[in-house]
N, C-alpha and C positions, 0 to 999 in steps of 0.2 A: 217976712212972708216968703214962703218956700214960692221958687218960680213953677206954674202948673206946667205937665209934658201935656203935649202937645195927642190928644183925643186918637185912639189903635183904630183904624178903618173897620167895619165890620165889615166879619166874609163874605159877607152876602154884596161886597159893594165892591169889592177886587174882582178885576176879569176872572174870567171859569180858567184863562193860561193861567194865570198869577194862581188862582186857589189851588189848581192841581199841584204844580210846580211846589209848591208851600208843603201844601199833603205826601206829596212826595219825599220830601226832603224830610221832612219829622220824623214819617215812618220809618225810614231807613234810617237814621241818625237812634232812634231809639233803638233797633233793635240789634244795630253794631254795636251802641252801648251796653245794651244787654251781652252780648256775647263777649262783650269785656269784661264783666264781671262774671262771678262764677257761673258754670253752663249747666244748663237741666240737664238732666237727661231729657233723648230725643223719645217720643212718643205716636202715638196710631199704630195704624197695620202696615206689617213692609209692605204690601198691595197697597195701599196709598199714594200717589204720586201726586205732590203738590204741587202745580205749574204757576210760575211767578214770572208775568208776562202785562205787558201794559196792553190797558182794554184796547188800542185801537186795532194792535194786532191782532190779539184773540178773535178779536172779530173774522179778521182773515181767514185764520188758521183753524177756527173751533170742531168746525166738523171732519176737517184732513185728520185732525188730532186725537180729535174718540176713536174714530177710525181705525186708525194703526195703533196705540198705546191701550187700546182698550181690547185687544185681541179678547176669543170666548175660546170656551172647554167643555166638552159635552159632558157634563153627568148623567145626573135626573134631569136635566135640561140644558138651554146654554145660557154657561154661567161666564161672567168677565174676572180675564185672569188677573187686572186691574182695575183700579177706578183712579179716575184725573178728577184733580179739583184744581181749578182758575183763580188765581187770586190777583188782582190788578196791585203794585207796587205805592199805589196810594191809600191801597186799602185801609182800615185803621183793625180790618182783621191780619195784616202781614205778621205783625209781633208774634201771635199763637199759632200759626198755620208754618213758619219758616221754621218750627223745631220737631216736627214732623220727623220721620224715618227718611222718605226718602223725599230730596225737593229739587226741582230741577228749573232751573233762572236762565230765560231767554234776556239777554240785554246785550247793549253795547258795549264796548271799551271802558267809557264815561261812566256806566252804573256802579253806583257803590255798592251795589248788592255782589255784581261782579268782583268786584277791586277788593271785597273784603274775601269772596271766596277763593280767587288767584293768594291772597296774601297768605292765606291757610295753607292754602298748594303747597306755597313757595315757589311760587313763578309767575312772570309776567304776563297778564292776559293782552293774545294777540288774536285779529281779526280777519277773516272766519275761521274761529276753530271750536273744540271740544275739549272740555277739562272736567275732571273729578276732585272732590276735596271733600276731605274728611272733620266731620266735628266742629261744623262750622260755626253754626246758634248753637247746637247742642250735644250731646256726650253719646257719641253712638249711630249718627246721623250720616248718613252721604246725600252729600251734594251732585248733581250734575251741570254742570253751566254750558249752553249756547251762546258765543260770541261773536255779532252779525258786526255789522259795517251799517252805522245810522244811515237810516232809510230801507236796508236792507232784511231786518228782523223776519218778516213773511217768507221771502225768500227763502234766507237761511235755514231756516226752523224745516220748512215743507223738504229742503232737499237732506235734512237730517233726520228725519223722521225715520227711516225704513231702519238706519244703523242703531238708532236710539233705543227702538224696539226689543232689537236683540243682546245689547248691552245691559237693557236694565232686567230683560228674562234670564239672562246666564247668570248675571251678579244674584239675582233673587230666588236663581236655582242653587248656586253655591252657598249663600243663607240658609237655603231650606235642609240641605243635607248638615250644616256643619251641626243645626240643632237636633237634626234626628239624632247622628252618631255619636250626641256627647256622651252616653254613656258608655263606649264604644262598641267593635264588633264584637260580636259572639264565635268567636273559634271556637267553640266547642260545639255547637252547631253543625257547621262549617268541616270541619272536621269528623263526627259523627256519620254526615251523613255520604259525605266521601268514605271513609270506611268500612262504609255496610252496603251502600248503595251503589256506590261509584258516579256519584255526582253532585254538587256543593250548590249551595248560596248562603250567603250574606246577609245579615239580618244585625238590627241595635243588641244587645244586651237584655233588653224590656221585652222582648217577646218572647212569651209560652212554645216549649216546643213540646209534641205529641206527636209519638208514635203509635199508629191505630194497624195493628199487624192479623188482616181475616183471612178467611179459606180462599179468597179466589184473588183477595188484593193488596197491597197494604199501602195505609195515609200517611202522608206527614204534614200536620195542623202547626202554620206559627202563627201566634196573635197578641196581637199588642188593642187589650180592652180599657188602658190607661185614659182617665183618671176612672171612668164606668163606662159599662156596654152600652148604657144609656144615653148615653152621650158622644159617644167614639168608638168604634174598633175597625180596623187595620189586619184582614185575614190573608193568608197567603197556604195553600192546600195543595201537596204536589200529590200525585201519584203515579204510577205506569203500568205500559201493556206492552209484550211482545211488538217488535220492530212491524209500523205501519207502512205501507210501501209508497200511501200518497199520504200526504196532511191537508184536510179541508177543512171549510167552515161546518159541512154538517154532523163531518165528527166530532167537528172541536163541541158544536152546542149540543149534541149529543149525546156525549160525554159530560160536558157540564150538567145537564138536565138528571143525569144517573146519580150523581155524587151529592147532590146539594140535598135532598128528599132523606140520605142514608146518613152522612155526616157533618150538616151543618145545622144548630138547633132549633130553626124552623125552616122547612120546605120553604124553596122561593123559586118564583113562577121570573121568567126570564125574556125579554123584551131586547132583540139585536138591535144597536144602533141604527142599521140601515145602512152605513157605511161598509165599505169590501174591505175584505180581510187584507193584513199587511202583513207582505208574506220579509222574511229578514231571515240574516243567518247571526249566530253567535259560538263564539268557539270555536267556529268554523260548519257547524253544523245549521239546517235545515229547518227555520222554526217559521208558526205561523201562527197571528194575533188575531182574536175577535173580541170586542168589544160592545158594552151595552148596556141596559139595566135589569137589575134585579131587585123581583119584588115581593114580601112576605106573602104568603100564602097563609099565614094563622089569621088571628084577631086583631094584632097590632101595627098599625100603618105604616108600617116600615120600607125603608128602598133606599136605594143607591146605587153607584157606579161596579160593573165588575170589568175584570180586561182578564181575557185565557187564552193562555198560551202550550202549543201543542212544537215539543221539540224534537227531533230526529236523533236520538243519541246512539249508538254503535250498536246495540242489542236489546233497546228497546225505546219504545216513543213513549215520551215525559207530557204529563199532563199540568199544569198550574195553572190554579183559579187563584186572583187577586181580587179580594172586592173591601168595599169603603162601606161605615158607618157613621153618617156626619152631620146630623138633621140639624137645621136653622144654621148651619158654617161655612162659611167659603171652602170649596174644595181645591183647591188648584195645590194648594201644599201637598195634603196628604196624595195627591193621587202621581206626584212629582215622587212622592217614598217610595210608593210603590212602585212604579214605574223604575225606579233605581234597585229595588231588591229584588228584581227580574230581571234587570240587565245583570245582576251580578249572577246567574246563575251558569255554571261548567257542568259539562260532562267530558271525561276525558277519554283520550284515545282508545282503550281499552276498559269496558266497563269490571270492578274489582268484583263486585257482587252480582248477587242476584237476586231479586225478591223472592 
């Protein structure tokens, strides 16, 4: 007769220390074992930030934390250029949520969540600091790790938080551009329009270019309506006037208001942020930003974000409308393209042309 083992306590009958402790330990033991064998790929939206933080701190920390990591962006509205999601390290959702795009692990020394993300590093996690690690559950993935001094977690976190911010906007802005340019730049663009105009920008490869050459003005349309206009498009419309002696906002919208009626394929009726213009130079020269919405004037419920910019160039002031088409999508990418294919634009010392 085999001797009987001795009857497994039910969970319900372990202190809530002991259960946690226990849930703890599984979680993380399964999902290090997962990442020892073959690794997913990592999955969600890089806007995703999965926070893996035990519940008593969250508590502390929850609203410091939306607060700063959850910054907004004025479109059609304000939109969050993130979302956080909490996940407590006992969770038994840790496994699916730690392979995520992006995750970032508040814990001590002690944590094996840490201890597995340093070992990826290749370096010793020391307390309080900040590390980065790549690929760590999954194929594609960054990590970010917070490493407090037990007892200290709350602390640490809130006095990291303002650096955290701008770490994860720069890395998720460097993402953003390396996808726009993979097909890369268009020189011949670029080129062209230095040529005739005497003044350049930068643009992917994917976008249409158009020359619309009338008796009083001439356009240049670049658009990227990729996969359908129904779905997305990415317009960027320069044109120019004789050297203006001041740049304001009521020329800039007043200019806007001329052009959209004559060359974009349906009139759209235009709503200023509210916001004062942001006066900047580029290239050395004189520009000035207004920003806002625009909105169909046909039948079709249409709208979105525009930003125009009015620039000072040596013989004549540059007009470019930038506006988004992006219904039901987080905007914070595309209007990051945009914003980058307007900073890319020159006029050089001496204009070559002349419309």
């Amino acid at each position: 007769m085999r001797n009987a083992s001795p009857p497994k306590p039910r969970a319900s009958s372990l202190p809530a220390s002991t259960r946690r402790a226990t849930a703890t330990f599984a979680a993380v033991i399964a999902v290090i074992l997962a990442a020892a064998c073959s690794k997913p790929a990592a999955w969600g939206e890089a806007t995703s930030l999965i926070l893996v933080a035990s519940g008593d701190v969250w508590a502390e920390v929850e609203d410091s934390t939306y607060a700063v990591l959850e910054p907004t962006i004025l479109t059609t509205r304000e939109e969050k250029k993130f979302n956080v999601s909490h996940v407590d390290p006992a969770s038994p959702e840790l496994g699916d949520l730690v392979v995520f795009r992006q995750v970032i692990v508040l814990g001590t020394v002690e944590s094996p969540l840490v201890q597995a993300a340093a070992e990826e590093a290749g370096i010793t996690a020391e307390a309080p600091s900040t590390f980065t690690a790549s690929d760590v559950w999954a194929r594609g993935q960054l990590v970010t790790v917070v490493v407090a001094e037990a007892g200290q977690e709350a602390e640490t976190w809130l006095r990291t938080l303002p650096e955290l911010i701008d770490v994860i906007d720069a890395r998720y802005r460097v993402w953003v551009l390396e996808r726009m340019f993979v097909s890369g730049v268009d020189s011949v663009v670029a080129d062209s329009l230095g040529a005739r105009f005497g003044f350049s920008i930068q643009v992917p490869k994917v976008y249409r270019f158009v020359i619309r050459e009338g008796p009083r003005d001439t356009v240049v349309i670049l658009r990227n309506d990729n996969p359908d206009p129904s779905e997305l498009i990415r317009s960027l419309l320069i044109t120019w006037r004789p050297r203006l002696v001041e740049l304001t906002e009521e020329v800039a919208l007043d200019w806007r208001a001329a052009i959209d009626s004559v060359h974009y394929n349906v009139p759209q009726r235009i709503e200023p942020s509210g916001k004062e213009p942001r006066a900047f130079r580029i290239s050395g020269r004189e520009g000035l930003e207004v920003t806002g919405t625009w909105v169909d004037e046909g039948t079709f419920p249409a709208a979105g974000p525009y930003i125009s910019w009015l620039v000072g160039c040596p013989d004549k002031t540059v007009f470019i409308d930038a506006f988004l088409y992006a219904p039901r999508k987080p905007k914070y990418e595309y209007m990051i393209q945009l914003e980058q294919i307007l900073s890319s634009f020159t006029c050089p010392a001496e204009s070559t042309a002349s419309p």
